[in-house]
MDTraj code that builds the backbone (N, CA, C; nanometers):
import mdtraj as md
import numpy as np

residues = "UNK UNK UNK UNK UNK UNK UNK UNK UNK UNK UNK UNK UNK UNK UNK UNK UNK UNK UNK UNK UNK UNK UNK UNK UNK UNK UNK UNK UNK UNK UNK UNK UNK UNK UNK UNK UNK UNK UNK UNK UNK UNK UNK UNK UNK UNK UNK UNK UNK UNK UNK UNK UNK UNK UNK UNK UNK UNK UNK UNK UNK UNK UNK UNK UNK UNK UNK UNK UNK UNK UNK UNK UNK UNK UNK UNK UNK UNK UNK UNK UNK UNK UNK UNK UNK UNK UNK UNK UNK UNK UNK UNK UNK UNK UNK UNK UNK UNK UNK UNK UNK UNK UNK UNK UNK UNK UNK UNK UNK UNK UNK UNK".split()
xyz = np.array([
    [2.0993, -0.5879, -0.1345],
    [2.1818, -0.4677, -0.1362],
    [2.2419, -0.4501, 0.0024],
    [2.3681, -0.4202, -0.0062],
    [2.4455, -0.3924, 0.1431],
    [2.3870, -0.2586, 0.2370],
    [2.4066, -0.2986, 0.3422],
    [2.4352, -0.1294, 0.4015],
    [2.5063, -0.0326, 0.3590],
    [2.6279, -0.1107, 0.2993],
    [2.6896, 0.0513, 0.2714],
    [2.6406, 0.0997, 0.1450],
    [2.6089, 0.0257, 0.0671],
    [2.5378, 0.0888, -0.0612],
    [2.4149, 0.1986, -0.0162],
    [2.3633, 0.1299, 0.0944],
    [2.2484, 0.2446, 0.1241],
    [2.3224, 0.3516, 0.2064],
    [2.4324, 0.3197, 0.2676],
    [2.5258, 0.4566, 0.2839],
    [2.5285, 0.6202, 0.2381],
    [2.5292, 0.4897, 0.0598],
    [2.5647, 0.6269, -0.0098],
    [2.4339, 0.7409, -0.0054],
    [2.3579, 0.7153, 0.0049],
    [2.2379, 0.7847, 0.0052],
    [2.2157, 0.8591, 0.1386],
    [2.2821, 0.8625, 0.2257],
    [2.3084, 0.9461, 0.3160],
    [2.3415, 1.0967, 0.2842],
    [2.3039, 1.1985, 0.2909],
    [2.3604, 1.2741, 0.1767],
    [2.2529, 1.4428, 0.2365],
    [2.3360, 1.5416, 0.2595],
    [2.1871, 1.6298, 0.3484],
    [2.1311, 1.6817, 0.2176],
    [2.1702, 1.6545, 0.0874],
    [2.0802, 1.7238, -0.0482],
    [1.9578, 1.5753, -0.0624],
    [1.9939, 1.4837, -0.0224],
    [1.8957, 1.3837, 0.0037],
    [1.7835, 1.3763, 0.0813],
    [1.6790, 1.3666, 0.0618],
    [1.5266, 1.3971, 0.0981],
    [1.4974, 1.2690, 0.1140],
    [1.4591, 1.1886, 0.2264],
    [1.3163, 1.0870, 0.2282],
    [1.3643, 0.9470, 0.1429],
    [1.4841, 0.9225, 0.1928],
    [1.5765, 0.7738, 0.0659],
    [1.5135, 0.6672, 0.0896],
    [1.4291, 0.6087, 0.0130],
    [1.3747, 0.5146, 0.0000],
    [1.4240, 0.3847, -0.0753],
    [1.4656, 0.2233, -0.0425],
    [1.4889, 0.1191, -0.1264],
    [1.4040, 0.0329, -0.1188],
    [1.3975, 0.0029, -0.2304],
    [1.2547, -0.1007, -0.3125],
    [1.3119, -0.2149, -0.2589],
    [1.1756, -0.2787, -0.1989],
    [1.2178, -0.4476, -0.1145],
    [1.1586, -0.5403, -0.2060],
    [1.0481, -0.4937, -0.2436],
    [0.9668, -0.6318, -0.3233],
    [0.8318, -0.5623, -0.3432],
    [0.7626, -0.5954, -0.4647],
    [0.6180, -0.5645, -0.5364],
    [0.5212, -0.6542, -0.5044],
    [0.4242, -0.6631, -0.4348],
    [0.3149, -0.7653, -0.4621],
    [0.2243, -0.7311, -0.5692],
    [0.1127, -0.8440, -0.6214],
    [0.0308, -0.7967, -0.7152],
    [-0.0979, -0.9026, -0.7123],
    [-0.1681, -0.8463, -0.6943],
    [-0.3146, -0.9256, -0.6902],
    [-0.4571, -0.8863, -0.7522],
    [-0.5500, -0.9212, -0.7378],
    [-0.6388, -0.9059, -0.7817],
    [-0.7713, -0.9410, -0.6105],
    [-0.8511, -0.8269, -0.5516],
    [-0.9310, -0.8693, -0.4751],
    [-1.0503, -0.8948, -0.4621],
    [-1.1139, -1.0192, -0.4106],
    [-1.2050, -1.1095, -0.4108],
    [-1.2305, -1.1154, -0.5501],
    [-1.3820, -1.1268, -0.6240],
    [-1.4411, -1.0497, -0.7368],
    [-1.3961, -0.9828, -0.8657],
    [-1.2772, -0.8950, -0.7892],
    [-1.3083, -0.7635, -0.9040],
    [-1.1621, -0.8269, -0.9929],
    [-1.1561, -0.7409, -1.0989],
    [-1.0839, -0.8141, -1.2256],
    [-0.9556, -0.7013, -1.2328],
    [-0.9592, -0.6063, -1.1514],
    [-0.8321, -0.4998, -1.1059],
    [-0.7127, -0.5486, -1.0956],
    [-0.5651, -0.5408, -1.1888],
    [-0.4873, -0.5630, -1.0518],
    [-0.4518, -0.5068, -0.9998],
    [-0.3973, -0.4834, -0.8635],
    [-0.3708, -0.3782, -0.7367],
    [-0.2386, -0.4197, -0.7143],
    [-0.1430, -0.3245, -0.6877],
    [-0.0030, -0.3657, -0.6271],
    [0.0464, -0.2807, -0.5358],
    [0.0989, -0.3583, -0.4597],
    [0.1383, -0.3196, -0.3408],
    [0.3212, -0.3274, -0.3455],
    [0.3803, -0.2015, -0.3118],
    [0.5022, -0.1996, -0.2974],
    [0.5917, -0.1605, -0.1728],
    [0.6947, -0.2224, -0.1174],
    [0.7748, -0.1928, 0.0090],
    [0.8506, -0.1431, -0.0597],
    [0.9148, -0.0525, 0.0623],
    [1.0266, 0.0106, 0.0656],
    [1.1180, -0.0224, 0.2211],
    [1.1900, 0.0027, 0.2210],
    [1.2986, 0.0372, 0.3432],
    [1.3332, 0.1714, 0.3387],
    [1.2624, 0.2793, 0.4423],
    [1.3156, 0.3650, 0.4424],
    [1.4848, 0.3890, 0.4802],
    [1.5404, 0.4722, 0.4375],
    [1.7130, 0.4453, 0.4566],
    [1.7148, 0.5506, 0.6062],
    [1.6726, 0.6076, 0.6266],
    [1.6929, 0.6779, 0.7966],
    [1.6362, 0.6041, 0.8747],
    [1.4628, 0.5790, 0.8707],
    [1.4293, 0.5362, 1.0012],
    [1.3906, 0.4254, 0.9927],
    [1.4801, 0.3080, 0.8741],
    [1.4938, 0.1730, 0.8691],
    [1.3340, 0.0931, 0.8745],
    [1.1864, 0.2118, 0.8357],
    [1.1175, 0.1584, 0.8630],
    [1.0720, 0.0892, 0.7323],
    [1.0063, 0.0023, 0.7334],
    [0.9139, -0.0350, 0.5583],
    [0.7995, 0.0435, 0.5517],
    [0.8392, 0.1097, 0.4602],
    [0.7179, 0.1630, 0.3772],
    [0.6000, 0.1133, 0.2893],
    [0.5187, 0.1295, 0.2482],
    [0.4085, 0.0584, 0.1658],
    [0.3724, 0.1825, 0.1023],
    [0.3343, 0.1333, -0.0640],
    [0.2793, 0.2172, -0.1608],
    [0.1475, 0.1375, -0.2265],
    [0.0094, 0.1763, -0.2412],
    [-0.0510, 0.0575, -0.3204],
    [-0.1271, 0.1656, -0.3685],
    [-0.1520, 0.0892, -0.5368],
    [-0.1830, 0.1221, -0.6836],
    [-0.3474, 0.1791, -0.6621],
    [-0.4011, 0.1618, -0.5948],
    [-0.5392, 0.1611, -0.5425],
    [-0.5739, 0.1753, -0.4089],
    [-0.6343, 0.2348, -0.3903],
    [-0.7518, 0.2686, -0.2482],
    [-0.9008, 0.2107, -0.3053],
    [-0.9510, 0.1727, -0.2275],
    [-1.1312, 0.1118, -0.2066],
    [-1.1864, 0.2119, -0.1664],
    [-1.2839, 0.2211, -0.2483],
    [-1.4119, 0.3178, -0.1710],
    [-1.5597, 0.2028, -0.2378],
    [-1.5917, 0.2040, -0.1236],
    [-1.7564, 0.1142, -0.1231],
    [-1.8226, 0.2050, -0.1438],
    [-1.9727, 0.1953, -0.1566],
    [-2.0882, 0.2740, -0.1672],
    [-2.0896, 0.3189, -0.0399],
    [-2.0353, 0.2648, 0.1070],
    [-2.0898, 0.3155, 0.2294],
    [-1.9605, 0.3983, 0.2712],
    [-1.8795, 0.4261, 0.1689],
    [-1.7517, 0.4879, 0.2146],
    [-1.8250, 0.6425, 0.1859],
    [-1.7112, 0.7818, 0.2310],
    [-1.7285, 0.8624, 0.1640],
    [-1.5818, 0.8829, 0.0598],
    [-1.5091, 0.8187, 0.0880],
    [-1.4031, 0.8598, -0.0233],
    [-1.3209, 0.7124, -0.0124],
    [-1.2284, 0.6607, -0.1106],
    [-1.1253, 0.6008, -0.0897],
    [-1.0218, 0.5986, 0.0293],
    [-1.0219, 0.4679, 0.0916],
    [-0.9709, 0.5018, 0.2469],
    [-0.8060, 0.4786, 0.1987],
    [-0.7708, 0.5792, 0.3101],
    [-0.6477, 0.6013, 0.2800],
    [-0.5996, 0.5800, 0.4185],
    [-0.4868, 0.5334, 0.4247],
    [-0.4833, 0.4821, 0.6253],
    [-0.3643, 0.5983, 0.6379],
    [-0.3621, 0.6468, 0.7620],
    [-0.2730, 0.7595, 0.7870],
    [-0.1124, 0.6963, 0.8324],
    [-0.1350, 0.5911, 0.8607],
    [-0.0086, 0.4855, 0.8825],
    [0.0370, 0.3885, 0.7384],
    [0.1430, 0.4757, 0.6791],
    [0.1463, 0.3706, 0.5634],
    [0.3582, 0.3148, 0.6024],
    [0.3241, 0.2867, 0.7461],
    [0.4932, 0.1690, 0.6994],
    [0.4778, 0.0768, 0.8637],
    [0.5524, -0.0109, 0.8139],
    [0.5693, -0.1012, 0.9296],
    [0.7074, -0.1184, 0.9884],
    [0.7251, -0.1852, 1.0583],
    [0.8616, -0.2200, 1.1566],
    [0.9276, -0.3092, 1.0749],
    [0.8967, -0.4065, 0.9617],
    [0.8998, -0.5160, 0.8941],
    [0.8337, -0.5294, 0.7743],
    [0.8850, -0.6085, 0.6931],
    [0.8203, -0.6714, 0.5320],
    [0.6292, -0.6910, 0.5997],
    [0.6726, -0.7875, 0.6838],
    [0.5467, -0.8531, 0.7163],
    [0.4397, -0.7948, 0.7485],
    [0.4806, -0.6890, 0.8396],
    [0.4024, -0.6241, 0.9169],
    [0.3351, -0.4579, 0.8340],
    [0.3831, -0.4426, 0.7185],
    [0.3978, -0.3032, 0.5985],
    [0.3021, -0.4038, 0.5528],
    [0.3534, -0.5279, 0.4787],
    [0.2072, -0.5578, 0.3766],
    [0.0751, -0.6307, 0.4811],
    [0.0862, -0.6096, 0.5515],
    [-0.0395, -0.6620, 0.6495],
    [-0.0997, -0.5484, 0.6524],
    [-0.0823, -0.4272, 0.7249],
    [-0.1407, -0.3145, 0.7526],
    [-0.1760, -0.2691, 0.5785],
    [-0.1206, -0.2758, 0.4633],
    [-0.1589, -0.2399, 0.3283],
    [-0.2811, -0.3677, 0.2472],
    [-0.2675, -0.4696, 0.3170],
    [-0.3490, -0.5770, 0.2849],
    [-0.4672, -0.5275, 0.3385],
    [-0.4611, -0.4570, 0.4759],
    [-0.6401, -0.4646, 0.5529],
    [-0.6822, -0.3200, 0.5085],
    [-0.6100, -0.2473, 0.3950],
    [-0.6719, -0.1515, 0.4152],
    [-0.7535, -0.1252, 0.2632],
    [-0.7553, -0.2008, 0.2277],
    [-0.8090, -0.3105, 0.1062],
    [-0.9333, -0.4475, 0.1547],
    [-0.8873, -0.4899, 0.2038],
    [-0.9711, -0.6594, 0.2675],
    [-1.0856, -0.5575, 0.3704],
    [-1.0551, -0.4968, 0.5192],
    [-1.1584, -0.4642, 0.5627],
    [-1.2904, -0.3822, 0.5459],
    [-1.2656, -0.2676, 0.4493],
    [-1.4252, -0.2618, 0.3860],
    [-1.4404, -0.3097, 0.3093],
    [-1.3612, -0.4072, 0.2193],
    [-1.4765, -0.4644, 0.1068],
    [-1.5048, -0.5710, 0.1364],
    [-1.4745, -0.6681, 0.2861],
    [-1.5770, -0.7608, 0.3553],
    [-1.6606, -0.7035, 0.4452],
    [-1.6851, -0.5349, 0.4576],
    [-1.8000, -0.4522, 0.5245],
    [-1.9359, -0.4831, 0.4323],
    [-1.8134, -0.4379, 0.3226],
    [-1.9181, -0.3993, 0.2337],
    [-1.9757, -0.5363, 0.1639],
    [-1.9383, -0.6601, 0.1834],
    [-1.9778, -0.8139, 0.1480],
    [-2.1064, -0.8195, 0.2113],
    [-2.0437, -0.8010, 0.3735],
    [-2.1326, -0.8240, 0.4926],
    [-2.2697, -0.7285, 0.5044],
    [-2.3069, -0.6220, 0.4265],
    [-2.3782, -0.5492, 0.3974],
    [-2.4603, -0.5617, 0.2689],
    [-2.4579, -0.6789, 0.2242],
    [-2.5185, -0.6931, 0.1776],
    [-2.4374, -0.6309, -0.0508],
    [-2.3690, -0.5857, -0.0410],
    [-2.2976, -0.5039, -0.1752],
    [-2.2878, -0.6494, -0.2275],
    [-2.3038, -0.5942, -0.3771],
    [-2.2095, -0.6062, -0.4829],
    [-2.0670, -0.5891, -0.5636],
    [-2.0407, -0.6386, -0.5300],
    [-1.8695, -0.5644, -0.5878],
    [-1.8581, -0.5584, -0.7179],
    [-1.7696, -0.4061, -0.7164],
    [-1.7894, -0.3148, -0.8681],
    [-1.7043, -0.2938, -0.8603],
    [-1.6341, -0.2545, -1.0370],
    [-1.5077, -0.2652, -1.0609],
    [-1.4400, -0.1097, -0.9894],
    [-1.5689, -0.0213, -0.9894],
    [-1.5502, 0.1442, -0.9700],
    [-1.5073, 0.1624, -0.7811],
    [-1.5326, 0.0470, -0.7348],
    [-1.4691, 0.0138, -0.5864],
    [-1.3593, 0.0821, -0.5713],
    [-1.3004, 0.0349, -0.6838],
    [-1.1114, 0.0386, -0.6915],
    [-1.0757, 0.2007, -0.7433],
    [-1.0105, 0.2806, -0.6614],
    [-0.9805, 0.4377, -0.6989],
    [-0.8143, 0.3954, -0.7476],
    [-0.7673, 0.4804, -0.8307],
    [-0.6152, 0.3878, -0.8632],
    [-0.5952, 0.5749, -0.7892],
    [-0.4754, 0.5332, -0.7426],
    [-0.4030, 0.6178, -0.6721],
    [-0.2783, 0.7002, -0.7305],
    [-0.2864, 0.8182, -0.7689],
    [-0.2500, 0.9239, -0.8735],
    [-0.1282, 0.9312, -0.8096],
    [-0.0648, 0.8718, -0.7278],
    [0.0770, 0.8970, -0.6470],
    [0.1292, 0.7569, -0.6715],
    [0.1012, 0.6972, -0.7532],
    [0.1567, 0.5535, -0.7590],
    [0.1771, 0.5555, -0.8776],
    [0.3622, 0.5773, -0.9084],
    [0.4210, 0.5690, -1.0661],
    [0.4700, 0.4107, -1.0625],
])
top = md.Topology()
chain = top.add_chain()
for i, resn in enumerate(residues, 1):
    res = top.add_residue(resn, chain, resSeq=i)
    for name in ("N", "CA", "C"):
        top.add_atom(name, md.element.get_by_symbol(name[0]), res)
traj = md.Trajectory(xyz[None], top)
């Protein structure tokens, strides 16, 4: 899609313009979930955004971690920071000795 197409979305009745870059979709370590992860390009502050279908909560969590940083400078750098926030407690929770359960996986009520 061009710039100027995202032009049009310039607009002050326009709120927060977001364009869809690409969907990932996986399944992590174990569990039989699939989880997807989606970019965006924000249209003002040109940053990538990340949306994913699921948050992890381990037994040693108290809730589904939710990272307070959800976009990057880049494709690369949005699904990296959305990849570890998935991958690093549930190799805590490997390294601790867990089991991985399907109930790990919280699906995330903001993800249409």
């Amino acid at each position: 899609m061009s710039d100027r197409a995202d032009d049009v979305m310039q607009d002050d009745l326009i709120d927060e313009p977001l364009r869809l870059l690409n969907e990932y979709e996986f399944c992590l370590g174990t569990l039989s979930t699939t989880i997807r992860i989606r970019l965006y390009k924000h249209l003002r502050s040109g940053k990538v955004v990340f949306k994913q279908s699921h948050f992890l909560k381990t037994p040693d969590q108290d809730a589904g971690y939710r990272t307070s940083v959800t976009f990057g400078e880049d494709e690369a750098d949005a699904l990296h920071l959305a990849k570890d926030t998935l991958t690093k407690y549930y190799r805590q929770a490997l390294n601790a000795g867990r089991r991985p359960q399907e109930n790990w996986l919280v699906a995330n009520p903001d993800f249409a």
